[in-house]
C-alpha positions as CSV (number, residue, x, y, z in Angstrom):
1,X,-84.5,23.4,58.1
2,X,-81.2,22.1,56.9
3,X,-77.9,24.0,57.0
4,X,-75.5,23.0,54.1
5,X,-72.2,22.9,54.8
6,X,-70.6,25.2,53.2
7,X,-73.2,28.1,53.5
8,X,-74.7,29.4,56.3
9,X,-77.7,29.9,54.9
10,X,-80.4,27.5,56.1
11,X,-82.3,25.2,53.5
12,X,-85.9,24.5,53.8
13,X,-86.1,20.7,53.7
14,X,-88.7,20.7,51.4
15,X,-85.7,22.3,48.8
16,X,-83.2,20.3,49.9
17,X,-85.9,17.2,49.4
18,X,-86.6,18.2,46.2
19,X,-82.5,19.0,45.0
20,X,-81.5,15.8,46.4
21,X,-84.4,13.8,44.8
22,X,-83.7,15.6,41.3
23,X,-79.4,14.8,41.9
24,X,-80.5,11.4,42.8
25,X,-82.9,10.7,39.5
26,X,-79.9,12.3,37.2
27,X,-77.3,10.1,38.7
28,X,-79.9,6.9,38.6
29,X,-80.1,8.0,34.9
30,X,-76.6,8.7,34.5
31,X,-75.5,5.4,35.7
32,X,-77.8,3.5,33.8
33,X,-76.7,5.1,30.6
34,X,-73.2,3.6,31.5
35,X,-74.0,0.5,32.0
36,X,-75.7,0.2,28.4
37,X,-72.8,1.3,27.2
38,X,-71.6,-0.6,24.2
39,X,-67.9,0.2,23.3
40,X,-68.6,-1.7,19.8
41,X,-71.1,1.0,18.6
42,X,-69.5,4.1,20.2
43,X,-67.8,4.8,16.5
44,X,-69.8,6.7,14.7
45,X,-69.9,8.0,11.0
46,X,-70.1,11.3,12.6
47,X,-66.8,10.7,14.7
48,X,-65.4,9.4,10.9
49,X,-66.5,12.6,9.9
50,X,-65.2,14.5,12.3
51,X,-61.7,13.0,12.3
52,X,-61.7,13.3,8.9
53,X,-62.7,17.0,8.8
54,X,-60.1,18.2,11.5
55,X,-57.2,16.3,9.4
56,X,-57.9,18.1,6.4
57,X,-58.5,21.9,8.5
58,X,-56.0,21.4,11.3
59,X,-55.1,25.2,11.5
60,X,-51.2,23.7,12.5
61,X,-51.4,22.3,9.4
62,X,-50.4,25.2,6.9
63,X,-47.5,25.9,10.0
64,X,-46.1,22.2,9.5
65,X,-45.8,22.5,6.0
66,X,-43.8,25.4,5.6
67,X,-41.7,23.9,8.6
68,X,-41.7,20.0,7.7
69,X,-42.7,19.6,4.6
70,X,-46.0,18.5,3.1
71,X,-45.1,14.4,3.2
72,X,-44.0,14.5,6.8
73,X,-46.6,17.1,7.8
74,X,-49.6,14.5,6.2
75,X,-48.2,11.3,7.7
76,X,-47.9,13.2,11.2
77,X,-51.7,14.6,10.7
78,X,-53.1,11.3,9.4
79,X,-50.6,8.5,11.8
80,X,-50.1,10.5,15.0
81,X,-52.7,13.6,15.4
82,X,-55.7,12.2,13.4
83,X,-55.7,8.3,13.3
84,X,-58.3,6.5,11.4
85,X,-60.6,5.6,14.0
């Protein structure tokens, strides 16, 4: 049996086998995803979406009006917070 380090309870090795084979396939898997990684196609519609949705329901939004002023509070929301991806 194995004893992890920062237990003192002793792992069978067929558990510790099995967990390190498992952590090993998700990291293979993992790494691999990275590596197909295209940048170029990351930007979605959804992300578009998104953006879009959180610059027209910020909650600060109603705040930085009465504080600001509606021009300044839409160019911060849409130049600074919320950038068009």
């Amino acid at each position: 049996a194995r004893h992890t380090a920062d237990t003192a309870v002793d792992v069978p090795d067929i558990v510790a086998t099995t967990l390190e084979d498992a952590v090993m396939a998700h990291l293979d898997l993992y790494l691999q995803q990275v590596s197909d990684y295209d940048a170029s196609s990351a930007t979605t519609n959804h992300q578009k979406e998104y953006v879009q949705y959180r610059k027209a329901n910020d909650p600060a939004k109603p705040m930085l009006k009465a504080l600001y002023g509606a021009p300044y509070t839409d160019d911060l929301l849409e130049e600074v917070l919320f950038p068009s991806i």
